[in-house]
Backbone as CSV, one residue per row, in Angstrom:
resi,resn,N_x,N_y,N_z,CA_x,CA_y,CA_z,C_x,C_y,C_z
1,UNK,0.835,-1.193,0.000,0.000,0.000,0.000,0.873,1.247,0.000
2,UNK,0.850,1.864,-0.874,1.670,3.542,-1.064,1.292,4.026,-0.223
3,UNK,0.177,4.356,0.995,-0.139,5.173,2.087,0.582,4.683,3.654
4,UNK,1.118,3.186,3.189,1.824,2.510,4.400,0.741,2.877,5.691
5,UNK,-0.103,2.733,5.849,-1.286,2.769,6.696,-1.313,1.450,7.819
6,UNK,-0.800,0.544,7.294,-0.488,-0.759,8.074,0.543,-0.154,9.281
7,UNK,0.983,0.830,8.818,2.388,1.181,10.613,1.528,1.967,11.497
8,UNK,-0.126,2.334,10.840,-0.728,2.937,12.170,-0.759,2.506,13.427
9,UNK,-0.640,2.764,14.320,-0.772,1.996,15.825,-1.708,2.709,16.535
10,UNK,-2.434,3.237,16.056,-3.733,4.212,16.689,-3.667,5.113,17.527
11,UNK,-2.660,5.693,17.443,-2.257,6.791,18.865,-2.983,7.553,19.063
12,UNK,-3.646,8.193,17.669,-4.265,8.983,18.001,-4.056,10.889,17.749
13,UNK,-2.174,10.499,17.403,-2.055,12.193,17.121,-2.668,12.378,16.247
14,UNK,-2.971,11.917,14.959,-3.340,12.732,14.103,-4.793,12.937,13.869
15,UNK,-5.781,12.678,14.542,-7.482,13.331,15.236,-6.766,14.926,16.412
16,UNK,-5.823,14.501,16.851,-5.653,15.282,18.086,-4.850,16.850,17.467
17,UNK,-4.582,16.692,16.254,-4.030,17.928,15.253,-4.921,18.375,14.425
18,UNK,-6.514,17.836,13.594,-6.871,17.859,13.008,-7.727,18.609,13.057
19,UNK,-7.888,19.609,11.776,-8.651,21.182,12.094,-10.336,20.628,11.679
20,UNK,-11.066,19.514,10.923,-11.735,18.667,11.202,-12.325,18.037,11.989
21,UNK,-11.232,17.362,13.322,-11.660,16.686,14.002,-12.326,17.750,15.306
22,UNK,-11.500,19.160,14.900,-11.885,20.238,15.746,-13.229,20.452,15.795
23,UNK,-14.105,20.214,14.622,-15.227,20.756,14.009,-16.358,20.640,14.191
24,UNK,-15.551,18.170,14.128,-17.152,17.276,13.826,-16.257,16.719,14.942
25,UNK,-16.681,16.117,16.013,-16.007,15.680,17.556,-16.016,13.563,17.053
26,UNK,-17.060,13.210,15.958,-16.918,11.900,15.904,-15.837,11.732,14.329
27,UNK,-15.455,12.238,13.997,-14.246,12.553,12.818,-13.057,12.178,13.541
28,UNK,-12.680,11.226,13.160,-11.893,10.272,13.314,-11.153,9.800,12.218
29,UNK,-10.158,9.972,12.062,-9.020,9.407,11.109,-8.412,8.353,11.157
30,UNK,-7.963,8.018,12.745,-7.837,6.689,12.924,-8.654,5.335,12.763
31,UNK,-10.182,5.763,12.667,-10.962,4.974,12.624,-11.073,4.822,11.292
32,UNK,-10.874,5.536,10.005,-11.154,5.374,8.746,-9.607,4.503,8.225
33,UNK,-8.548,4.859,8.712,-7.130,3.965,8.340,-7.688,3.002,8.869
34,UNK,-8.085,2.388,10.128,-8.477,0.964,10.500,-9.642,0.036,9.805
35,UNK,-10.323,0.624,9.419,-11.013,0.402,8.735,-10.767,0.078,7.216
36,UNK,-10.173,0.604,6.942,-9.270,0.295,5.284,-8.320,-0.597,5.640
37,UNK,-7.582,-0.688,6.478,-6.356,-1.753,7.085,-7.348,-3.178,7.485
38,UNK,-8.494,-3.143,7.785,-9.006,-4.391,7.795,-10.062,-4.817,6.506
39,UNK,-9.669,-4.342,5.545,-10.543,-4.257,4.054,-12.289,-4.008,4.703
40,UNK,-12.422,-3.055,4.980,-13.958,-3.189,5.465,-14.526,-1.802,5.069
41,UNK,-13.809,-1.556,3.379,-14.408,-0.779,2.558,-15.504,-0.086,2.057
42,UNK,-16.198,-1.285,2.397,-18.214,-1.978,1.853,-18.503,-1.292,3.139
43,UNK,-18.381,-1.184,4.213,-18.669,-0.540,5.867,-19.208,0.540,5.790
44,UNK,-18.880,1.166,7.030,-19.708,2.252,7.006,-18.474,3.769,6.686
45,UNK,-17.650,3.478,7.017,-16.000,4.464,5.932,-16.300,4.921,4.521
46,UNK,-17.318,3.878,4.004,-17.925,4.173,2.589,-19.043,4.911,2.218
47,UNK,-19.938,5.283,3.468,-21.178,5.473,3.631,-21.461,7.002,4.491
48,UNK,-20.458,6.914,5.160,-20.449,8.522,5.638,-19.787,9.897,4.914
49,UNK,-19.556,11.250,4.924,-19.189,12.092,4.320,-17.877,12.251,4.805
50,UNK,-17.510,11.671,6.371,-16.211,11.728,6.768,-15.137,11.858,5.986
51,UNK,-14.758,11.065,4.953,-13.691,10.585,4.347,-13.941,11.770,3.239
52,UNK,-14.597,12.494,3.196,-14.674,13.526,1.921,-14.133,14.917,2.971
53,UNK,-14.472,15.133,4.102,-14.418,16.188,5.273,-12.365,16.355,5.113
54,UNK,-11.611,15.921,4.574,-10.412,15.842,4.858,-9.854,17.342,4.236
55,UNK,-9.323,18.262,4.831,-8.721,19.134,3.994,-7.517,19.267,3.276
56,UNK,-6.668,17.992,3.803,-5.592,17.714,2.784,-4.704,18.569,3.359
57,UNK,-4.565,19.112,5.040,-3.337,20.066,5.154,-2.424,19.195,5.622
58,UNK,-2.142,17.580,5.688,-1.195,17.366,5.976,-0.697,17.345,7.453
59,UNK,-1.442,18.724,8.308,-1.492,18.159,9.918,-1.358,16.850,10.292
60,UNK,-1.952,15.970,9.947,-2.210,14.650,10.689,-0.539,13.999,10.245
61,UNK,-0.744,13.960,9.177,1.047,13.299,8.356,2.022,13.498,8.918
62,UNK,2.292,14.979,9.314,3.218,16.244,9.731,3.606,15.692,11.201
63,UNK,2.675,15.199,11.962,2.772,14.790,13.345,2.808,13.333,13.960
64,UNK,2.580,12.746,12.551,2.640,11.162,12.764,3.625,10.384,13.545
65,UNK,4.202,9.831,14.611,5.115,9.374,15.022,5.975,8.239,14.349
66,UNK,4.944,7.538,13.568,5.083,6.375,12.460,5.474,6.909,11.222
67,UNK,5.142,8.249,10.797,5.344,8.494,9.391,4.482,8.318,8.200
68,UNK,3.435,7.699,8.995,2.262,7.260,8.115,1.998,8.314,6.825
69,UNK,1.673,7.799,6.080,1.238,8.650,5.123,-0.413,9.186,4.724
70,UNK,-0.724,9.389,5.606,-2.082,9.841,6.512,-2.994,10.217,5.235
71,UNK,-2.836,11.228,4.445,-3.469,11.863,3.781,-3.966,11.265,2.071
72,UNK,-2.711,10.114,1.856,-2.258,9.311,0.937,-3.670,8.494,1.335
73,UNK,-3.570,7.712,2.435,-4.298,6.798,2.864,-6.230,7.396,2.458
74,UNK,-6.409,8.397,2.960,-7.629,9.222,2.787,-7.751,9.579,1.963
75,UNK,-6.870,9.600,0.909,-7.397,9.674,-0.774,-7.526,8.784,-1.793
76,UNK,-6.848,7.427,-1.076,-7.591,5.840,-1.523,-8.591,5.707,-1.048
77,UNK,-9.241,5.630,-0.014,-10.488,5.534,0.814,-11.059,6.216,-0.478
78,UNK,-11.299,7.107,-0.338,-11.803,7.783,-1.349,-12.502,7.856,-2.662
79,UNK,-11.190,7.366,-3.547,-10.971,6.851,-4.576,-11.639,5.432,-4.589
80,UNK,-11.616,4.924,-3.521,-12.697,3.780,-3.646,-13.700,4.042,-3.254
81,UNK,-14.392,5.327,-2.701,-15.343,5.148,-2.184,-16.464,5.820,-3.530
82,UNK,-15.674,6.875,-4.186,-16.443,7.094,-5.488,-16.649,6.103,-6.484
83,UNK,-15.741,5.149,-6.442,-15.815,3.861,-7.399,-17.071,3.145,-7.060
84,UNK,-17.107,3.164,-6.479,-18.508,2.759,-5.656,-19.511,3.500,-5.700
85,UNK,-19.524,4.606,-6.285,-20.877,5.636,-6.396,-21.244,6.421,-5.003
86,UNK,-20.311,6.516,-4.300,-20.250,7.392,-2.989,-19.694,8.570,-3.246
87,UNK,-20.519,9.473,-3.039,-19.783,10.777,-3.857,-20.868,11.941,-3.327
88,UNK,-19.752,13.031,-2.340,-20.833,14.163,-2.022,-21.452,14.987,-2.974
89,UNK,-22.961,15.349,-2.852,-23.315,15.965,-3.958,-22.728,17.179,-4.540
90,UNK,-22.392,18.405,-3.920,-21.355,19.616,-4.144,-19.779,18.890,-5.201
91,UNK,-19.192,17.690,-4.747,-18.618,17.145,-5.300,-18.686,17.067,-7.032
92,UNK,-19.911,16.160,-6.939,-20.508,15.811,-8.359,-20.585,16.829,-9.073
93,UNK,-21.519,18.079,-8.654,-21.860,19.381,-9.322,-20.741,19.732,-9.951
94,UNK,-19.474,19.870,-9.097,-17.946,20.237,-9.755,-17.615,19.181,-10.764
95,UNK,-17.416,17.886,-10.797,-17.328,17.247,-11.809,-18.286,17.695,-12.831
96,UNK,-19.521,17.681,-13.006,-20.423,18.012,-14.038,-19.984,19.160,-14.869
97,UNK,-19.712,20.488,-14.252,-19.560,21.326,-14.250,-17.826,21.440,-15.058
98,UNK,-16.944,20.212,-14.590,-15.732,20.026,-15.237,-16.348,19.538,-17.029
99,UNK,-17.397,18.582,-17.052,-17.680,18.020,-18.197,-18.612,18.831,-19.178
100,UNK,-18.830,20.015,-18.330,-19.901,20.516,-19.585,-19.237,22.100,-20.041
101,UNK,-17.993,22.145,-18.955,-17.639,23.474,-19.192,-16.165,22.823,-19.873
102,UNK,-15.528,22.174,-19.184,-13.804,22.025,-19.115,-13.340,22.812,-18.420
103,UNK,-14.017,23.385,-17.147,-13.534,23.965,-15.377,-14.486,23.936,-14.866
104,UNK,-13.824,23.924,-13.417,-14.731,23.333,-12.365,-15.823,24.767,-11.978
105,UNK,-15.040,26.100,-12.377,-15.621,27.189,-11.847,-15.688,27.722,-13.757
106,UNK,-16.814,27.385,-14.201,-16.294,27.905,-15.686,-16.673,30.017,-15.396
107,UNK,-16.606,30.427,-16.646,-16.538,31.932,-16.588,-18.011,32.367,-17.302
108,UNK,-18.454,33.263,-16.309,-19.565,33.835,-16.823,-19.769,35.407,-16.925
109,UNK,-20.796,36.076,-17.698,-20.656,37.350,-18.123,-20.463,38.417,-16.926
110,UNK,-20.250,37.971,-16.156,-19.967,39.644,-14.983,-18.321,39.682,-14.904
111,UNK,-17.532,37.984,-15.334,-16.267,38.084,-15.182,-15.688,38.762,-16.422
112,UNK,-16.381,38.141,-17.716,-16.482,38.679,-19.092,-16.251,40.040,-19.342
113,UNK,-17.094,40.884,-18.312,-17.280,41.878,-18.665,-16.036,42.808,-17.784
114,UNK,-15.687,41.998,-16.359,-14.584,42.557,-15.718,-13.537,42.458,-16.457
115,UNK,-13.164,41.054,-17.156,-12.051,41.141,-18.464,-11.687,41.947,-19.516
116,UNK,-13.167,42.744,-19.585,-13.122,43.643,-20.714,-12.437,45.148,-20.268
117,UNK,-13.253,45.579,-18.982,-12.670,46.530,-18.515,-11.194,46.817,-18.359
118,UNK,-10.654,45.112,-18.063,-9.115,45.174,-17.838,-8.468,45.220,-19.063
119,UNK,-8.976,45.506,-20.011,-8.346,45.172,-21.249,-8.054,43.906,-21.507
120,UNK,-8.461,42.694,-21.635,-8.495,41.741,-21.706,-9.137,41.314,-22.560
121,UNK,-9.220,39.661,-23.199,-10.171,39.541,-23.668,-11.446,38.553,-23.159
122,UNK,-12.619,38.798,-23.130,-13.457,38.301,-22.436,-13.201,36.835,-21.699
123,UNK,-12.553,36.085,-22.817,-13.006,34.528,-22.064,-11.078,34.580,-22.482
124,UNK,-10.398,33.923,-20.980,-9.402,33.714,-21.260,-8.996,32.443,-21.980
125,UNK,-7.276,32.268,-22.653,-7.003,30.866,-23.343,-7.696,30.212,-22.841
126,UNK,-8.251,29.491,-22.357,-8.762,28.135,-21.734,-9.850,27.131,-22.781
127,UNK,-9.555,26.312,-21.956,-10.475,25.015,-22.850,-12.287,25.999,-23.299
128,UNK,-12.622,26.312,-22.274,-13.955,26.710,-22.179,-14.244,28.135,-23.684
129,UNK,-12.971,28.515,-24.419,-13.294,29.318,-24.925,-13.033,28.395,-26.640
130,UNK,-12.726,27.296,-26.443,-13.099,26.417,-27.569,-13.832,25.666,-27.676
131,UNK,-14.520,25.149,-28.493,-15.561,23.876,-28.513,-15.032,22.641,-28.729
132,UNK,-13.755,23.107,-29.373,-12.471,21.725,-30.179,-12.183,21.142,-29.275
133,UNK,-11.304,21.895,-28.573,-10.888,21.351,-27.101,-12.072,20.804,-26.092
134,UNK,-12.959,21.185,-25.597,-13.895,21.168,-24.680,-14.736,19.630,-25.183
135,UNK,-14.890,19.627,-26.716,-15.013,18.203,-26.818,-13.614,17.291,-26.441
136,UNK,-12.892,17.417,-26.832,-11.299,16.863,-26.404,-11.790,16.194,-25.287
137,UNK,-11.773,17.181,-23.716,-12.107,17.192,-22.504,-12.975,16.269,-22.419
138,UNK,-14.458,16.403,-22.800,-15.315,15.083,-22.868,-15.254,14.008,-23.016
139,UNK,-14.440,13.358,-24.002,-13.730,12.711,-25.030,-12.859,11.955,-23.949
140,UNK,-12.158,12.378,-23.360,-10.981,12.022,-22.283,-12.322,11.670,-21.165
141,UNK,-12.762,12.260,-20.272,-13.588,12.157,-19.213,-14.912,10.798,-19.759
142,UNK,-15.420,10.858,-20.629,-15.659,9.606,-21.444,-15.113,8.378,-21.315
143,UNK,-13.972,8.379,-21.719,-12.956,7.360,-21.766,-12.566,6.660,-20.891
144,UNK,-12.519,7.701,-19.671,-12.009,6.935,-18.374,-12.894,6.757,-17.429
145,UNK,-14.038,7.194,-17.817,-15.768,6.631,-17.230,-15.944,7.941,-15.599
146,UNK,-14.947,8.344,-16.297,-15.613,9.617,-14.935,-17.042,10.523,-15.098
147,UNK,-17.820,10.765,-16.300,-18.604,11.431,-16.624,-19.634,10.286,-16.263
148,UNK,-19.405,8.878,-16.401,-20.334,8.098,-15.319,-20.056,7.988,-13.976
149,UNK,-18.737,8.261,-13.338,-18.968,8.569,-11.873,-19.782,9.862,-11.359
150,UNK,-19.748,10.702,-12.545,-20.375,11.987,-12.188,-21.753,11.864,-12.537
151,UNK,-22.150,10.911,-12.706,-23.846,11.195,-13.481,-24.584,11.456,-12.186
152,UNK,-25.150,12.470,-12.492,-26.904,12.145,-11.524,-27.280,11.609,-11.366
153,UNK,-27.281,11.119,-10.088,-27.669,9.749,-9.565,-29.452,9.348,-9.815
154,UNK,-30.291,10.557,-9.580,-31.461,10.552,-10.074,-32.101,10.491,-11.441
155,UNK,-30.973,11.144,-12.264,-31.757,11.013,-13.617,-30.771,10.241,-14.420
156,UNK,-29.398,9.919,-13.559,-28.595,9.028,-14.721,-27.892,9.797,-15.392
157,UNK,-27.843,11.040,-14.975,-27.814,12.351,-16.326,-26.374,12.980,-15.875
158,UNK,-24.980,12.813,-16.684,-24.142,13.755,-16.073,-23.815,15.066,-17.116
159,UNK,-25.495,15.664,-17.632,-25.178,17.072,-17.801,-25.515,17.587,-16.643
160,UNK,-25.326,19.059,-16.491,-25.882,19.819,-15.418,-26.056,20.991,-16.168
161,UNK,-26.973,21.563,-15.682,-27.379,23.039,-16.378,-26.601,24.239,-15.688
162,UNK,-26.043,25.109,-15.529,-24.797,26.109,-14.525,-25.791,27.368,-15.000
163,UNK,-26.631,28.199,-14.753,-26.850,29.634,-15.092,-26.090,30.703,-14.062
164,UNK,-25.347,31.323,-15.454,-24.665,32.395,-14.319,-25.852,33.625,-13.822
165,UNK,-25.539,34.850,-13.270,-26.289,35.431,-12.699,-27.178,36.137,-13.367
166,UNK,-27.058,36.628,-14.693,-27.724,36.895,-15.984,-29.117,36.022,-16.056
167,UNK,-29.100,34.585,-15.554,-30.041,33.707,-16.198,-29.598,32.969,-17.457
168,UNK,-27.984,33.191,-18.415,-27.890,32.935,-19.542,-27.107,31.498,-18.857
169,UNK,-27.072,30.125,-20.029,-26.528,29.498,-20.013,-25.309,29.645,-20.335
170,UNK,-24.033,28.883,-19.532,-22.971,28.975,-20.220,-22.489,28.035,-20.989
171,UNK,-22.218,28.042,-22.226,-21.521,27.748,-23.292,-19.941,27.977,-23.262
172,UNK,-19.320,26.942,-24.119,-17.977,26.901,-25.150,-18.161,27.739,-26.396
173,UNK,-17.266,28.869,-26.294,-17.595,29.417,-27.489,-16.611,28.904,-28.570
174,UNK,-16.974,29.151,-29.593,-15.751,28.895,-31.417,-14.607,29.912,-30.203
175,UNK,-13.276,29.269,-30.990,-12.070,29.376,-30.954,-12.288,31.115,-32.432
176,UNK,-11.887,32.414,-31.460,-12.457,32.972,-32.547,-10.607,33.704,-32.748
């Protein structure tokens, strides 16, 4: 295992550093490495939002007495736990939002129009200001079946509709 999670010995520092565990009092880190260290994936590690709650600062790693690779470990959990169709909804929205724009935060007309002021041009290089590319993006996300980890779980559906504050949809425009 690349997270070496097996040298945990449950001490406990790294809940006792964790700006998380500060937050939600049953957030437990040790309990989600033990839980993956005894393959008990299918459990309830898979089923709660815990394992998504991680902010990735590395606190817990930073203080490990073992060296564990703490954070490594919580992004396999993870990674299996979306494989599995466990996936917070805010999550998904950003994936969707990766597949229909090609960014997670795509650009809409109030930024457009701040671009303009700066002398800029409205929609910067990016995927989102081609359609060539932005299929590309699909094309790839397709391929590796993430646009089915991202589907709507209710309708099956991984478009999402994004209206910026206008009410207008956002679009890929031609490469002009």
């Amino acid at each position: 295992m690349p997270s070496n999670i097996e040298r945990c010995y449950q001490c406990g520092q790294c809940t006792s550093v964790c700006p998380m565990a500060e937050q939600e009092q049953t957030y437990k880190i040790r309990k989600l490495l033990q839980m993956e260290k005894l393959g008990l994936e299918s459990e309830e590690a898979m089923k709660i939002p815990f394992i998504f709650y991680c902010t990735t600062c590395y606190r817990c790693q930073d203080n490990c007495p073992q060296g564990v690779n703490i954070v490594d470990g919580v992004l396999e959990i993870r990674a299996k736990a979306v494989h599995n169709g466990e996936m917070l909804a805010p999550h998904r929205k950003v994936g969707q939002m990766l597949t229909d724009y090609g960014h997670a935060v795509p650009n809409n007309d109030i930024n457009k129009e701040k671009r303009i002021n700066l002398g800029l041009d409205a929609m910067p290089a990016t995927v989102q200001k081609s359609a060539e590319q932005l299929e590309d993006i699909r094309t790839l996300l397709h391929l590796t079946g993430f646009d089915e980890l991202i589907a709507d779980e209710e309708t099956n559906d991984n478009r999402v509709v994004i209206q910026n504050t206008d009410t207008q949809p956002l679009v890929a425009e031609e490469n002009v």
